[in-house]
C-alpha positions as CSV (number, residue, x, y, z in Angstrom):
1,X,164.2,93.5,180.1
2,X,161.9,92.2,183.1
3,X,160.7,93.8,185.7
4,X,163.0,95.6,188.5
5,X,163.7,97.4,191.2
6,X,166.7,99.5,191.6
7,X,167.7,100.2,195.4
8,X,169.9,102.8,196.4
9,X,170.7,104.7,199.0
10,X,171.8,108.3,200.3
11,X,175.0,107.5,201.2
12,X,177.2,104.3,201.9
13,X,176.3,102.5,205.3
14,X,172.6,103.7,205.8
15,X,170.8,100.4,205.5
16,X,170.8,99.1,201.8
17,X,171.3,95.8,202.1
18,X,169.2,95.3,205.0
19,X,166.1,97.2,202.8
20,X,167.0,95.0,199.8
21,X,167.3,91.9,201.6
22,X,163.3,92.5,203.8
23,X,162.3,93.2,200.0
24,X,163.7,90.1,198.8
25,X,162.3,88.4,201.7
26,X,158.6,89.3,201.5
27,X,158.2,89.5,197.9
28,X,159.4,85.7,198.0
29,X,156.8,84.8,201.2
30,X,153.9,86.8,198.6
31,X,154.6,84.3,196.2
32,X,157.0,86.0,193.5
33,X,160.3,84.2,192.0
34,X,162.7,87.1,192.9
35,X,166.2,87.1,191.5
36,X,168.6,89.5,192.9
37,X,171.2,91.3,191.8
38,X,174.7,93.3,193.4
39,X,176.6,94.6,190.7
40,X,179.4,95.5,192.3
41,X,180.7,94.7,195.3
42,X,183.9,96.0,196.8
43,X,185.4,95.3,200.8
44,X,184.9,91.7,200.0
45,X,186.7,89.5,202.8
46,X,188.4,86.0,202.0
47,X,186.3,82.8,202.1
48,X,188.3,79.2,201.6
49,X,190.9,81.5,199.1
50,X,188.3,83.7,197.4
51,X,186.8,87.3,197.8
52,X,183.5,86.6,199.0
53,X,181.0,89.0,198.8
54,X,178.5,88.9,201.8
55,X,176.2,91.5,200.7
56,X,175.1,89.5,197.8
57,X,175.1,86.5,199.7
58,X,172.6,87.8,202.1
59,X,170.6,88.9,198.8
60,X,170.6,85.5,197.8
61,X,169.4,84.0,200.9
62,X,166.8,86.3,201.6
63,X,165.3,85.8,198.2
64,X,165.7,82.4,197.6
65,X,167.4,82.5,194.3
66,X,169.2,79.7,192.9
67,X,171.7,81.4,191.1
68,X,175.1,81.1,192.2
69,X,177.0,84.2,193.6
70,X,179.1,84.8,190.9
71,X,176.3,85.2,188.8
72,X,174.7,87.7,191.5
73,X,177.9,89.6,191.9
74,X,179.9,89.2,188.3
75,X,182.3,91.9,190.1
76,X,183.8,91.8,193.4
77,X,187.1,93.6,194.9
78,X,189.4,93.7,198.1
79,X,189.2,97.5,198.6
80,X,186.4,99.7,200.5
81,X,186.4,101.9,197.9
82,X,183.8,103.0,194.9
83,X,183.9,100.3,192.3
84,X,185.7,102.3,189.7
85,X,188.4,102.7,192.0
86,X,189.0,99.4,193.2
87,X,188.3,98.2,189.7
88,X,192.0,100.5,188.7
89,X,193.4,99.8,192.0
90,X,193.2,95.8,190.8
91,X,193.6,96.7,187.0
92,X,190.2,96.0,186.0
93,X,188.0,97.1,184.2
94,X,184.3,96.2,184.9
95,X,182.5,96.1,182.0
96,X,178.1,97.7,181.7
97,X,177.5,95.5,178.8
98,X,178.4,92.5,181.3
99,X,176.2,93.5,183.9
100,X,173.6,94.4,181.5
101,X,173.6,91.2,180.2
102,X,173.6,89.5,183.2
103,X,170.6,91.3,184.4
104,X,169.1,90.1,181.3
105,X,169.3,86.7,181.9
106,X,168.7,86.7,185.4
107,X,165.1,88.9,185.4
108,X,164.0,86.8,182.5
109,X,163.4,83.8,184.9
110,X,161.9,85.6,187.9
111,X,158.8,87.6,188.5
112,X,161.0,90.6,190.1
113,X,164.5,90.9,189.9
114,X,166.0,93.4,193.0
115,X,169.4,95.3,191.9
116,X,170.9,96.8,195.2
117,X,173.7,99.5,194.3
118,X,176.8,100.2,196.2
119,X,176.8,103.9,198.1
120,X,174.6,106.3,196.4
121,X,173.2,107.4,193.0
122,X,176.7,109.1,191.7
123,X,179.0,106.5,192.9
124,X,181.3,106.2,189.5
125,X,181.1,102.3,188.2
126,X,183.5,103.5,185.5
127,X,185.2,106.9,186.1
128,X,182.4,108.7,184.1
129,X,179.6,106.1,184.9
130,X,177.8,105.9,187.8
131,X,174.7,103.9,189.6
132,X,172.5,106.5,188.4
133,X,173.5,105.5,184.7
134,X,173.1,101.7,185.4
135,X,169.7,101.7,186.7
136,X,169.1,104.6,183.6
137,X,170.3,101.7,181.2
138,X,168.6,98.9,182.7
139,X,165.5,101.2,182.9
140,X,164.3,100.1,186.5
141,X,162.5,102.8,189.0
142,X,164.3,103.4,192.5
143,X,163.8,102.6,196.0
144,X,165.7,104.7,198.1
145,X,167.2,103.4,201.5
146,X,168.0,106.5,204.2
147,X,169.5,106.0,207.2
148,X,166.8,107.7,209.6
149,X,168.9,110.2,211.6
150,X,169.8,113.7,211.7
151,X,171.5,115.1,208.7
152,X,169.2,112.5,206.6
153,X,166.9,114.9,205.0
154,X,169.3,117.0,203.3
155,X,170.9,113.7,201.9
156,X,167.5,112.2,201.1
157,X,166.1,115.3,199.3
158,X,169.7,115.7,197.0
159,X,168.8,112.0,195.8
160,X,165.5,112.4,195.3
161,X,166.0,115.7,193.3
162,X,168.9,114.6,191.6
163,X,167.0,111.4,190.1
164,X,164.1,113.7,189.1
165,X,166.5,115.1,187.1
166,X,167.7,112.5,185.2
167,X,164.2,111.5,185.0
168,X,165.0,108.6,187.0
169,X,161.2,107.1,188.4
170,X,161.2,106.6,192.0
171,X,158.9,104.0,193.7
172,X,159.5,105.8,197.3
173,X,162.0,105.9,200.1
174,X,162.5,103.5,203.0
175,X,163.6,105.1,206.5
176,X,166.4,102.4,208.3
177,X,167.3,103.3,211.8
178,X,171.0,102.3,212.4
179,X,170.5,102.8,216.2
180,X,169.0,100.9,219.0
181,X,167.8,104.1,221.0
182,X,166.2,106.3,219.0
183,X,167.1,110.2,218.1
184,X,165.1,112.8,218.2
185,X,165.8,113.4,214.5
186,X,164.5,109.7,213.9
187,X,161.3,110.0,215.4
188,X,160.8,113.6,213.7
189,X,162.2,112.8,210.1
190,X,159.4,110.7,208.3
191,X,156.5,113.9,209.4
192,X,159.3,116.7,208.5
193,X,159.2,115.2,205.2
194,X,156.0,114.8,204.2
195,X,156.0,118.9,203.8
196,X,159.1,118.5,201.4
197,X,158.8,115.8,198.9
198,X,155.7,114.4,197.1
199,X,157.7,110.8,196.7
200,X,156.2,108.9,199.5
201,X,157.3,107.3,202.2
202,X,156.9,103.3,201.6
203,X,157.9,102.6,205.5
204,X,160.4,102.8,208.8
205,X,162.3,99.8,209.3
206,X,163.3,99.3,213.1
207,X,166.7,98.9,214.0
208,X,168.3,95.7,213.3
209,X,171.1,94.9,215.1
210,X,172.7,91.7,213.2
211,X,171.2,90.8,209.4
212,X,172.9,87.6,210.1
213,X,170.6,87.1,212.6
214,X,167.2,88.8,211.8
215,X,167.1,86.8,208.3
216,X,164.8,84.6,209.2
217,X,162.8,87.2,210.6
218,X,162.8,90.0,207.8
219,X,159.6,89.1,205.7
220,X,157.8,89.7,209.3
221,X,159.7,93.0,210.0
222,X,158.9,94.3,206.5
223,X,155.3,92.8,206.2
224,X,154.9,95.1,209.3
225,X,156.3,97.9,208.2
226,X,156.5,98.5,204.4
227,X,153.5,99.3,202.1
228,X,154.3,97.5,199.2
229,X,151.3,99.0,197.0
230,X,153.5,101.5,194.9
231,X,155.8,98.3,193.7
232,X,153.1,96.1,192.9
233,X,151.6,99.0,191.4
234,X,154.9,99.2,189.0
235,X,154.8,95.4,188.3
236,X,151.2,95.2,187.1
237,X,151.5,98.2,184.9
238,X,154.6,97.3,183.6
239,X,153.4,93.5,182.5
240,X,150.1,95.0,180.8
């Protein structure tokens, strides 16, 4: 398998797509062929008659790659729910050794292939297969995306110690504020943790208020704000 990230989050809504797609974004204006990858992806909307998954789109965009979307996102479903559910709910069954395989072929044609989950580590794929699992199969090291607000250390430090039990390596967490006016949890969150986890802290992303619209702008935003040592750190050591 080639080299890969696997981002996930602490909870559904808190950012992941937005952190995957400023990934994407400047690893493609450094120079790197990235691929991209959304397994799953389920409260797809109708496009000219067809689900149409607009997480993965955005993935695509941001990164550049030429694959078409139902490469990127073999599975998609109508339901907001976790993808083993909507997979019963729509009798399907979605299948690892597919998404294994596709993975396969699309991180053997790009420098850095960028996997971006769906909820959190345990969300079930399969009734007893979850995300955790996956990126456990496809042997790729996590970024974690947390929604920078109160109630996100607790989440952040579950994940984190939940992957460190299933020996899961983790590249760092990413802080994503969801709101325009900042908390007094976000601006305390990022120095509260440094006393509680060794994983580091690989940025704060500001709040974006439309990916739609801040697309173009994402490499900038994340050039500014992410350290991107531990990653490239991965990459080199795992090519020698």
């Amino acid at each position: 398998m080639g080299n890969g990230i696997f981002i996930t989050g602490t909870d559904t809504g808190v950012g992941k797509t937005v952190v995957a797609c400023g990934l994407a974004a400047l690893l493609k204006d450094l120079g790197y062929r990235v691929g991209v990858m959304k397994p799953v992806e389920t409260g797809c909307g109708e496009r000219d008659g067809a689900l149409f998954p607009e997480d993965a789109f955005y993935l695509k965009e941001a990164s550049g790659c030429e694959l078409p979307l139902d490469k990127i996102c073999p599975y998609r479903f109508r339901v907001p729910l976790a993808p083993a559910i909507a997979a019963a709910g729509e009798g399907t069954r979605i299948e690892v050794s597919v998404l294994s395989r596709i993975y396969d072929e699309i991180s053997s044609t790009h420098d850095i292939t960028l996997v971006e989950g769906a909820g959190g580590l345990l969300v079930p794929v399969l009734p007893h297969y979850t995300y955790a699992d996956l990126a456990r199969l496809l042997k790729l090291p996590l970024v974690v995306a947390a929604a920078n607000r109160l109630g996100m250390i607790n989440h952040l430090l579950l994940t984190l110690e939940h992957a460190s039990c299933l020996q899961l390596s983790i590249l760092g967490y990413i802080l994503d504020r969801l709101e325009r006016a900042p908390s007094l949890a976000a601006e305390t969150n990022r120095e509260a943790l440094l006393s509680l986890t060794a994983v580091p802290c690989l940025g704060e992303i500001p709040y974006v208020e439309e990916l739609e619209a801040k697309r173009t702008s994402l490499a900038d935003i994340f050039k500014a704000q992410v350290d991107l040592r531990p990653l490239e750190t991965d990459l080199r050591h795992r090519r020698s």
